[in-house]
N, C-alpha and C positions, 0 to 999 in steps of 0.2 A: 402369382396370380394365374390363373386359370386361362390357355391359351384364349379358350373363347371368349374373354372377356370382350365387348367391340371397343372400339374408339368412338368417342362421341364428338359429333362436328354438331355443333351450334352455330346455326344458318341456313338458310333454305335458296340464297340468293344463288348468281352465277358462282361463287368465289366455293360456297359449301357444298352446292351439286359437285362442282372439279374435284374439288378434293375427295369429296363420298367417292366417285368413281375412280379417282386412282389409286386409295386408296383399297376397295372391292377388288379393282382389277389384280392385286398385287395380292390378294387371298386373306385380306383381315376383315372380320367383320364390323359391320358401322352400322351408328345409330342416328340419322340425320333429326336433329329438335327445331321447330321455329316455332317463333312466338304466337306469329301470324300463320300469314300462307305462304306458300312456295312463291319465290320473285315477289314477295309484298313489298320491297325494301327499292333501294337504287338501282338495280339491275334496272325494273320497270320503267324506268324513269330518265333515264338515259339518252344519248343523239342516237342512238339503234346506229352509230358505227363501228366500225371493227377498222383499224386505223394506225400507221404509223408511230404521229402524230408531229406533220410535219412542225407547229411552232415549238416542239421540243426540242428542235436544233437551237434555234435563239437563244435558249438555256444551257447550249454544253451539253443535252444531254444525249449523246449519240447511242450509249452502250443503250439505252432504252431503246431509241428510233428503230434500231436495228433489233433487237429483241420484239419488238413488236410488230417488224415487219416480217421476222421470219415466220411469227406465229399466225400476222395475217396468211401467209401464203399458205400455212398446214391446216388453216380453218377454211380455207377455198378449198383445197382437196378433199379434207375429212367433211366436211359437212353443209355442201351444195345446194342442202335444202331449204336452210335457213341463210346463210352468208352467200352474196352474190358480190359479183364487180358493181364497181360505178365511179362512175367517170364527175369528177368536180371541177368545174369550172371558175380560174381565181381574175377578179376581173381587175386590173391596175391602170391607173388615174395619170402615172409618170414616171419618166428615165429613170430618175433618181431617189434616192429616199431613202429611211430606213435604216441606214446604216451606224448611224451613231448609239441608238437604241441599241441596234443587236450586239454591237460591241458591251454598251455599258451591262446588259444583261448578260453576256457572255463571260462578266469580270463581277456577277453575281451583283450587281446594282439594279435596282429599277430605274430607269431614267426620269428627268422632271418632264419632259415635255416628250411626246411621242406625233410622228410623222405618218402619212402613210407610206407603206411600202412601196417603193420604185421597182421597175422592172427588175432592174439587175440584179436584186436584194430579192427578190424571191424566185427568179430564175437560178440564182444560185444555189436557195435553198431546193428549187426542185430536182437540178443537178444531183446533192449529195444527197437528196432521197432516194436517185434512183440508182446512184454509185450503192447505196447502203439496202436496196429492194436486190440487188444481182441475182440472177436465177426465179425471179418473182417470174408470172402467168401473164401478168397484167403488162399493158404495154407503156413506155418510157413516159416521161410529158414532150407537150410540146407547144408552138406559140399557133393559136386559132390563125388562121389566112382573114383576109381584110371580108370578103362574103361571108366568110359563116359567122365571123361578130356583130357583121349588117344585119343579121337577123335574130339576132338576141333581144334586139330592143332595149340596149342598156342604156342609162343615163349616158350623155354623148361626152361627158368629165374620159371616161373609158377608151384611152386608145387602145390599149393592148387585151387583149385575156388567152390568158394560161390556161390549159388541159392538163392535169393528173387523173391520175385511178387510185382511190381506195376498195372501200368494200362497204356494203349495207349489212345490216341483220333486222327488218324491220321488225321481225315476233323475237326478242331475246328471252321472253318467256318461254317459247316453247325449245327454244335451247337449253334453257335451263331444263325442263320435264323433260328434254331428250337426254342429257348427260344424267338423270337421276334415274330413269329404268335402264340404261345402260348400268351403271353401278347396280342396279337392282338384278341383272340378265348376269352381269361379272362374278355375282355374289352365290344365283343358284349353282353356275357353272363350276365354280371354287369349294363348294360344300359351304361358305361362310353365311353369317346372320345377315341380312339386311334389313333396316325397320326406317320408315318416316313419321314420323308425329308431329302432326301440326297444331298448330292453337293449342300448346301446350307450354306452360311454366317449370321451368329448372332451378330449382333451389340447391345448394351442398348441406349434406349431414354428415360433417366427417369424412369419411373418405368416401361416401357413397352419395351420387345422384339421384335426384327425386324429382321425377318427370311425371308432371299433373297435367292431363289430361283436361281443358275448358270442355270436352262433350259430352265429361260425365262415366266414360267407359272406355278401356280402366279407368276406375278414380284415380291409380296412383300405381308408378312402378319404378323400386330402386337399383340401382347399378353401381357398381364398381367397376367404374371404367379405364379400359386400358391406356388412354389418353384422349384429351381434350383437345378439341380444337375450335377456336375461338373465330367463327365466320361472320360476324353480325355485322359486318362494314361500319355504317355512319352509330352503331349500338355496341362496338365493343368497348368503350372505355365504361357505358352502362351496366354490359354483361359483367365487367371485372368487377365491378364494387358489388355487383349481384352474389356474387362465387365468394366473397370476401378475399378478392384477391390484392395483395399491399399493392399498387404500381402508380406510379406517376403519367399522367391524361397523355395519351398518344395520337389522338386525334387533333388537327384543326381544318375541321371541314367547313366544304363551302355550299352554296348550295345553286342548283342552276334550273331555271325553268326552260318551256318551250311550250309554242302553242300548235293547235294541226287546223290549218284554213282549207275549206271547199272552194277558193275563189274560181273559179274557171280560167281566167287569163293567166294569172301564176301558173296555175298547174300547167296550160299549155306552152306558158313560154320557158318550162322546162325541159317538158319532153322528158325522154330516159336521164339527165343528164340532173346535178345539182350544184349550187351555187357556195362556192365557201367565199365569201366578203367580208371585210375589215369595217366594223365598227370605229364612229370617231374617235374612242376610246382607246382603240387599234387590239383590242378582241377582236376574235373570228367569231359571224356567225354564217351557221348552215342555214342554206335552203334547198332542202331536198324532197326528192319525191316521194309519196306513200302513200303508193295505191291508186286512188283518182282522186287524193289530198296532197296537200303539200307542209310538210312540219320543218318547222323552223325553230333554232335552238343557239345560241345559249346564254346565260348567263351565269356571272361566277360574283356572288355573294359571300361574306362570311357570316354562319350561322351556327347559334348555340343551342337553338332549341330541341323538340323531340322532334328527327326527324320524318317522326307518322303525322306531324304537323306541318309540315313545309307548304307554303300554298306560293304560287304564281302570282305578284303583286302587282297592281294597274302600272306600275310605273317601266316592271320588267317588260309587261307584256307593251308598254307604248316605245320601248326600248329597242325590242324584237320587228316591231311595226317600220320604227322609222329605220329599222336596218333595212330593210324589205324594201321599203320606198325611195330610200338613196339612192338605190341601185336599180331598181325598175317605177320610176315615179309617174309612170304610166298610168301603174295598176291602181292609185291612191288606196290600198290598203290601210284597212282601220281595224279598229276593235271588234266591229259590229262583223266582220266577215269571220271572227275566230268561235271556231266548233267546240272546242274545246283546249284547255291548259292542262299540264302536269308540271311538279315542280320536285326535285328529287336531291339529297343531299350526298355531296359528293366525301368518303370515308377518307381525305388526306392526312398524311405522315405531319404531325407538330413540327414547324422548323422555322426557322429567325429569317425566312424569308417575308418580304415587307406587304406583298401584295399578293389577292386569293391566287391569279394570273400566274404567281411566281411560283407557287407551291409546286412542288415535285409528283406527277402522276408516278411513279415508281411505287412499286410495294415493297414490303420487308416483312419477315416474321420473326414477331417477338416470344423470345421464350420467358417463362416465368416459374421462377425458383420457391421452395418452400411450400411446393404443393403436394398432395397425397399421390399423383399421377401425375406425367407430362403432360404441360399444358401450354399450348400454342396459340399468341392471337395474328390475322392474319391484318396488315394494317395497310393500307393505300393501295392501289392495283387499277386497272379499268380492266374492260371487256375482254379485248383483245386477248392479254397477255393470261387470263383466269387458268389457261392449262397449262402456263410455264409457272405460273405459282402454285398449283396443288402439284405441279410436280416435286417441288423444291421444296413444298410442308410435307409432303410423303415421303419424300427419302432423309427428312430430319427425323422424323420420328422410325423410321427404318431402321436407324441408328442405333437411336434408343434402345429399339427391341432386339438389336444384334441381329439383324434380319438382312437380307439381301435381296435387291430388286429385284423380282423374278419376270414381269411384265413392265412394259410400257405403255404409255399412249400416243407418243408421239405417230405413229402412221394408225390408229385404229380408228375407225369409221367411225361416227355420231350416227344411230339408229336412222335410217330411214335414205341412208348416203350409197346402199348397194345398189351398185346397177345404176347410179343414175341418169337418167337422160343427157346425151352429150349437149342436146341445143333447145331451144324454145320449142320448134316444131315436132321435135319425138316427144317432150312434155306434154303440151297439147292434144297430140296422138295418146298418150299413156292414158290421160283426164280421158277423153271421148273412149274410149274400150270401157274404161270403169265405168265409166256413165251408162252404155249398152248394157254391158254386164251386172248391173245392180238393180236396172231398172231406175236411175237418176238422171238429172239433166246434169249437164256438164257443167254447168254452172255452182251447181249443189259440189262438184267434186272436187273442183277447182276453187271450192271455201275449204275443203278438208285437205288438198295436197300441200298447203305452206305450215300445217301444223307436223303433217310425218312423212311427207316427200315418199321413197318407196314403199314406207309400212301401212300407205292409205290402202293397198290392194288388202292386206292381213285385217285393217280396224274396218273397212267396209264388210268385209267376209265377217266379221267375229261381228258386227252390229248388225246385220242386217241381214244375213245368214242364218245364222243363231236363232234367230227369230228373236233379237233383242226388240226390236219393234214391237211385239205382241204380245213381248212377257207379262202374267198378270203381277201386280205390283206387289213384293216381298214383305211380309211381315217382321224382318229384320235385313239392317244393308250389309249387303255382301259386304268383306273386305275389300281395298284398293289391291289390284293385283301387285303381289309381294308384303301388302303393309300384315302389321302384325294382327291377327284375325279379333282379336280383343279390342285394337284400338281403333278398328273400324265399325266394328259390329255396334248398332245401337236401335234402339224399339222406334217405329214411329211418332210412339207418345212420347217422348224422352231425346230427341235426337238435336241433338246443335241449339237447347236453348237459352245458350250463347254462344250465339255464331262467332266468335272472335268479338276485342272489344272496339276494331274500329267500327263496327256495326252497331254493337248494345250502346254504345258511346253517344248514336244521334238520336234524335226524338221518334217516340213509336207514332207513327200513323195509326188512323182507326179505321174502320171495316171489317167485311166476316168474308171467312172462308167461303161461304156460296158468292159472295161478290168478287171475287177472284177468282174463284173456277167458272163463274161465268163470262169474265173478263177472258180471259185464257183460252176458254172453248170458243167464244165467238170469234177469237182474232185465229183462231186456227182453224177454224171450220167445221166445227162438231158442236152437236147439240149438248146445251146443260144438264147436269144431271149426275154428273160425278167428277171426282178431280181430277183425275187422269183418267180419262177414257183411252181404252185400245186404239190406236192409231194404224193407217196405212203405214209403212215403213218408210215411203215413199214422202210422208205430209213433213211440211215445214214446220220450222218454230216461228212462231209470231213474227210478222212483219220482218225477216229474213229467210233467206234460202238453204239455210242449215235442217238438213234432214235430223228428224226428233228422235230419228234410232240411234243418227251417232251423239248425240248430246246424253241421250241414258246412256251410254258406252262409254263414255268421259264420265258423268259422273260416280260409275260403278269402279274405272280403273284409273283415276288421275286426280286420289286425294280429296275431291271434292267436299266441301262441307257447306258451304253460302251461295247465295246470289253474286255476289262478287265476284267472287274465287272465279265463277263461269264466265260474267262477265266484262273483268280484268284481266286475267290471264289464261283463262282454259281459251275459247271463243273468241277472245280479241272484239268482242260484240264493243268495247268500248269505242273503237276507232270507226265503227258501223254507222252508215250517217241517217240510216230508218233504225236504231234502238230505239223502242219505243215502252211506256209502262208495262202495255200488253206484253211484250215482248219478257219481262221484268217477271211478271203476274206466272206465265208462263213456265219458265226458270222454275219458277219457286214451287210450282205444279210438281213437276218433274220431282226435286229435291224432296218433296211432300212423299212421294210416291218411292222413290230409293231409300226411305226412311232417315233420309238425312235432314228435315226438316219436320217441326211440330207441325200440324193442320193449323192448332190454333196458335199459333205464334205466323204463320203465312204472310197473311197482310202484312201486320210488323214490320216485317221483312224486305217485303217489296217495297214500302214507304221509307226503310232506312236506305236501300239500296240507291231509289230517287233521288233520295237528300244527297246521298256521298256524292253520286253522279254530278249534281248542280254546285253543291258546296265546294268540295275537291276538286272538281275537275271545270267545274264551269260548261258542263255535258247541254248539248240543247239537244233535246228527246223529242222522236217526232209526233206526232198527233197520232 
């Protein structure tokens, strides 16, 4: 086979970006396919932590704890921009406790009755988390002094609470698009191919791959590829009966919601700090900060359905409530305070384990025999550990290829991680110069530095320098920088008329194009008259303080095809507490004008976007 042929990873999530890049870094070329979009899957939907995982001691399982702590600490290094500290706060009820549990779990039983944790039983466990962190950044735990618990406002059950440090990631989306133009920057550097295709279907013909295209261009392009690799998380036991691959079901996933409350008191009585508490059940749930919200998580279900169906059920979210309120029954949190739900299925390893709780976070990679090319699925994993497993799918198939590691990732930067400011106040400083220099407020800038941390200087210069602002609108869209110019390129009249099928999937709304560019123009402040008018470079997007030069700049170089995609995962507009339809109406302007979007299919658009938002998410949009 033809050196060039690439390796196909199938996935777009955390697990397929890692692997695309280290695999690129190592100088083969990749073909990244999803079905969806980039992070459509579990990534998204996640506690957004990056985590030991202290209750995997109760399970025995250390060689993890420490695998994941070492990789916490190389993702605090590598990539500052996205992964921060934070400090959790474990609140405990009693001396004693706990103990019977962690033995019988430790001798692989689930126990019949479960206790809360006593001090000593989780002081223990924080001991061998920090025996097993040695050499971490982050500082030891310890027991709060009797004042600084006097101001927590806990339930007064709480005599003691504990201090550890993990780490946040609230955007793992844009970790995810950071590790995929690295693999894309690895690939020019290397001389090798790199391509992403989104909203595209993978069928086998024989020994060759048939990658279609939902946008219509290309219709269709086959491959013989040099190996596969199977990234679909909670979709790989799908993908294998897809491939006609013989294998017995590897998956039993579970599925875990969480909701993101505006309360005001919550929020304050967190401060920088978050809450990990014992459900009666004796689950951990988080309560953590995000932003000027507070999201709380989790639950562990077992589920068999299609995970692009997973919804957040009244009972999870009054589950998450009353955890919230055992522990600050102050705040009386209810339903009616919650902004929004996400609900996301977690990809574990099959095993004779009794309870979702008990299932093994570990990943493995399975190989699969009888195939035309080496083919790998990649099965259980979290966040955390996603670059200690594409390392370990990279050098399997290194293997294969008689090949030897020539690069690694272990110390290589995540885009955007050079130079970065040592503390808050040189950050702050770095936002305010960009903001002088662009002609922004710093507020505008300080929406755009959690997406690329040092390469906001390079996308604000390339948007709004460029004169991305003023460009008149292209009769065909650019490619995504690096995608393949084919599988980007599509006419205005012809572009994304089918956006993906969790879109076409809801009901079409009615309306016309002029009610939407008039919608759009009046919430941004230009007169009607056309659908994208020329803008200030300086003017916002609807009812947010996202300058509209770097939103065309995302959608020219990051994949773009829907209202979603922008604002899901480009934008983060979902966790925005002013989204509003205009804001939506807007979007879709834009997409109209990059020719990623029909005129007449526009409204459409904007109405299925609505529905996902309130269906899916339980989104309240503001007026």
């Amino acid at each position: 086979m033809a050196a060039a042929s690439p390796v196909v990873v199938l996935g777009g999530g955390i697990n397929g970006a890692a692997v695309a890049r280290e695999l690129a870094v190592c100088g083969l070329s990749v073909w990244v396919v999803e079905s969806q979009d980039i992070c459509f899957g579990t990534t998204a939907y996640s506690s957004r932590l990056i985590h030991g995982g202290l209750r995997y001691l109760e399970y025995g399982d250390v060689s993890l704890v420490r695998e994941s702590l070492t990789e916490r600490t190389r993702l605090l290094r590598l990539a500052p921009q996205y992964v921060r500290p934070l400090e959790l706060l474990v609140p405990v009820s009693q001396r004693l406790g706990g103990w019977r549990q962690g033995l019988c779990r430790l001798a692989g039983r689930e126990p019949a009755q479960v206790a809360p944790r006593g001090l000593w039983a989780v002081r223990a466990g924080l001991f061998a988390y920090d025996l097993l962190a040695a050499g971490s950044s982050l500082p030891p735990h310890r027991l709060l002094a009797r004042h600084e618990r006097a101001r927590l406002n806990l339930h007064p059950r709480y005599k003691w609470v504990c201090s550890f440090y993990d780490a946040q990631v609230p955007f793992p989306e844009r970790l995810v698009l950071a590790l995929l133009h690295d693999a894309q920057q690895a690939a020019r550097q290397q001389g090798s191919d790199f391509r992403l295709y989104t909203y595209s279907d993978v069928r086998r013909v024989g020994k060759l791959l048939h990658i279609q295209s939902r946008h219509g261009s290309p219709p269709s392009v086959e491959i013989e590829p040099r190996a596969v690799v199977n990234a679909t998380g909670p979709w790989v036991d799908a993908v294998l009966a897809q491939l006609e691959v013989p294998a017995q079901p590897l998956l039993a996933g579970t599925k875990g919601s969480h909701l993101l409350t505006y309360h005001p008191l919550l929020r304050a009585a967190l401060g920088k700090r978050g809450l990990y508490v014992e459900a009666p059940d004796g689950r951990p749930v988080f309560i953590l900060p995000f932003g000027e919200a507070t999201l709380v998580g989790t639950t562990d279900e077992p589920y068999t359905g299609d995970p692009a169906e997973a919804r957040a059920t009244q009972p999870e979210l009054e589950y998450l409530i009353d955890s919230v309120n055992r522990v600050l029954p102050s705040l009386q949190l209810s339903l009616d305070d919650i902004d929004l739900h996400y609900c996301g299925v977690r990809p574990l390893q099959r095993s004779g384990r009794s309870t979702p709780a008990a299932r093994s976070r570990r990943h493995a990679i399975e190989e699969h025999c009888g195939m035309p090319w080496p083919l790998v699925s990649l099965v259980g994993g979290k966040l955390t550990t996603c670059r200690q497993l594409a390392a370990e799918a990279a050098d399997r198939l290194l293997a294969r290829f008689d090949l030897s590691r020539s690069h690694g990732t272990s110390d290589r930067l995540v885009p955007g991680a050079e130079d970065y400011p040592p503390d808050e106040e040189a950050l702050l400083a770095a936002c305010d110069r960009l903001a002088s220099q662009h002609g922004l407020q710093p507020e505008q800038v300080r929406l755009v530095w959690p997406l690329y941390g040092t390469r906001t200087e390079s996308v604000l210069a390339a948007a709004l320098g460029s004169g991305a602002g003023h460009a008149a609108p292209p009769t065909r869209a650019a490619p995504a920088e690096g995608q393949d110019a084919g599988t980007a390129a599509s006419s205005s009249g012809t572009a994304n008329l089918q956006a993906g099928g969790h879109v076409d999937s809801l009901t079409a709304g009615q309306g016309s194009p002029d009610a939407l560019a008039s919608m759009a123009n009046r919430a941004s402040g230009v007169q009607s008259g056309s659908l994208a008018p020329a803008k200030p470079r300086s003017s916002c997007l609807a009812a947010t303080n996202w300058p509209v030069a770097v939103v065309r700049w995302i959608i020219e170089h990051e994949w773009v095809w829907t209202i979603n995609d922008l604002v899901e995962r480009r934008l983060t507009l979902l966790y925005d507490r002013g989204l509003s339809q205009a804001t939506l109406a807007q979007l879709a302007s834009l997409l109209v004008e990059a020719g990623r979007l029909a005129p007449h299919d526009a409204t459409r658009h904007v109405e299925a976007a609505r529905q996902r938002l309130v269906e899916h998410f339980g989104k309240r949009l503001a007026p």
